[in-house]
C-alpha positions in Angstrom: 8.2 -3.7 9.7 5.5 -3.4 6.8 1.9 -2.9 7.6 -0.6 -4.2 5.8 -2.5 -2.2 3.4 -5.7 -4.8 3.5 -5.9 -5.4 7.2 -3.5 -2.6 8.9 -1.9 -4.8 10.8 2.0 -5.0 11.5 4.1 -7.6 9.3 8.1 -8.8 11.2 9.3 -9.3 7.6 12.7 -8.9 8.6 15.7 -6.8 6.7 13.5 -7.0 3.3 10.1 -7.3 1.8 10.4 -10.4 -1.1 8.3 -10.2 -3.2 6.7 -13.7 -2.0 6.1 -12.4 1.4 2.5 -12.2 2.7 0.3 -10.8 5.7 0.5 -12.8 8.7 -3.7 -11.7 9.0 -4.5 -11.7 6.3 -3.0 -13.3 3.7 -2.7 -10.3 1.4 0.7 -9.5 -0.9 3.0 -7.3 1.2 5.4 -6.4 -1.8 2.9 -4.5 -3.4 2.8 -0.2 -4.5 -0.1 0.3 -1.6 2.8 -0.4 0.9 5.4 1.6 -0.6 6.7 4.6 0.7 6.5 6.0 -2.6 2.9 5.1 -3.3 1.1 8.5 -4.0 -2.5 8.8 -6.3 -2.1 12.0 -7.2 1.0 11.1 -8.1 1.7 10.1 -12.1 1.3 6.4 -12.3 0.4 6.8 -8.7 4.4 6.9 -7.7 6.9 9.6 -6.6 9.7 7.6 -7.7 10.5 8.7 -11.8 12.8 5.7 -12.5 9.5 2.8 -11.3 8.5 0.7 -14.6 4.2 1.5 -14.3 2.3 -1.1 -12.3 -1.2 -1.5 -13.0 -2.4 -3.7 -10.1 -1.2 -1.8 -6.9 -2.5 -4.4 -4.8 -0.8 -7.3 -6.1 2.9 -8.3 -5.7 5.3 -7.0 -8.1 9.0 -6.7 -9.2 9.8 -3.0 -8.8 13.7 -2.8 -7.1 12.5 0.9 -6.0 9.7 -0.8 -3.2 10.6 0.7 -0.2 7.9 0.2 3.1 6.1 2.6 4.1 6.5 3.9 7.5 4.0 3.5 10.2 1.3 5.8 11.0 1.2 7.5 7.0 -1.3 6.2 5.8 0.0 5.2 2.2 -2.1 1.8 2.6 -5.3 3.4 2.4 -7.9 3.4 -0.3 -9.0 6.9 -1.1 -11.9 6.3 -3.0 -13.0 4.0 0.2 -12.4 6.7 2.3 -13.9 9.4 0.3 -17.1 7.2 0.4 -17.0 6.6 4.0 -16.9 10.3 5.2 -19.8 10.9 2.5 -21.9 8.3 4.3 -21.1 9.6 7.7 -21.7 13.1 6.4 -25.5 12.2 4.7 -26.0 9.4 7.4 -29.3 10.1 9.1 
């Protein structure tokens, strides 16, 4: 089970996640490093794992053997900067 970092919703992609494999919603890349378990920003190269090659698009599918899906309810999909900007406006909103 993979969810989606663009839409949140839950992907049946079976045993693995090929690196082909899209969003049933949303059409979005599923094999991607904002799905991973070891997806981390603060993180060098924005991953925990030392041995990943560096991928610069984070949203787009990619070849790394070290993917591993995040688990539900973590949060690892989520954009921080989008966050970071929506508490801002819900701080300052009037």
């Amino acid at each position: 089970m993979v969810i989606c970092h663009a839409c949140q919703k839950e992907n049946d992609t079976g045993e693995r996640v090929g690196r082909r494999d899209t969003c049933v919603q949303c059409d979005a890349d599923l094999h991607v490093c904002l799905n991973c378990e070891f997806y981390d920003p603060k993180a060098y190269n924005e991953c925990r794992e030392p041995q990943a090659d560096r991928v610069l698009e984070k949203d787009r599918a990619n070849f790394c053997d070290y993917f591993t899906p995040a688990q539900a309810g973590r949060g690892k999909g989520t954009d921080p900067k989008a966050d970071a900007k929506a508490k801002l406006d819900a701080l300052f909103k009037k």
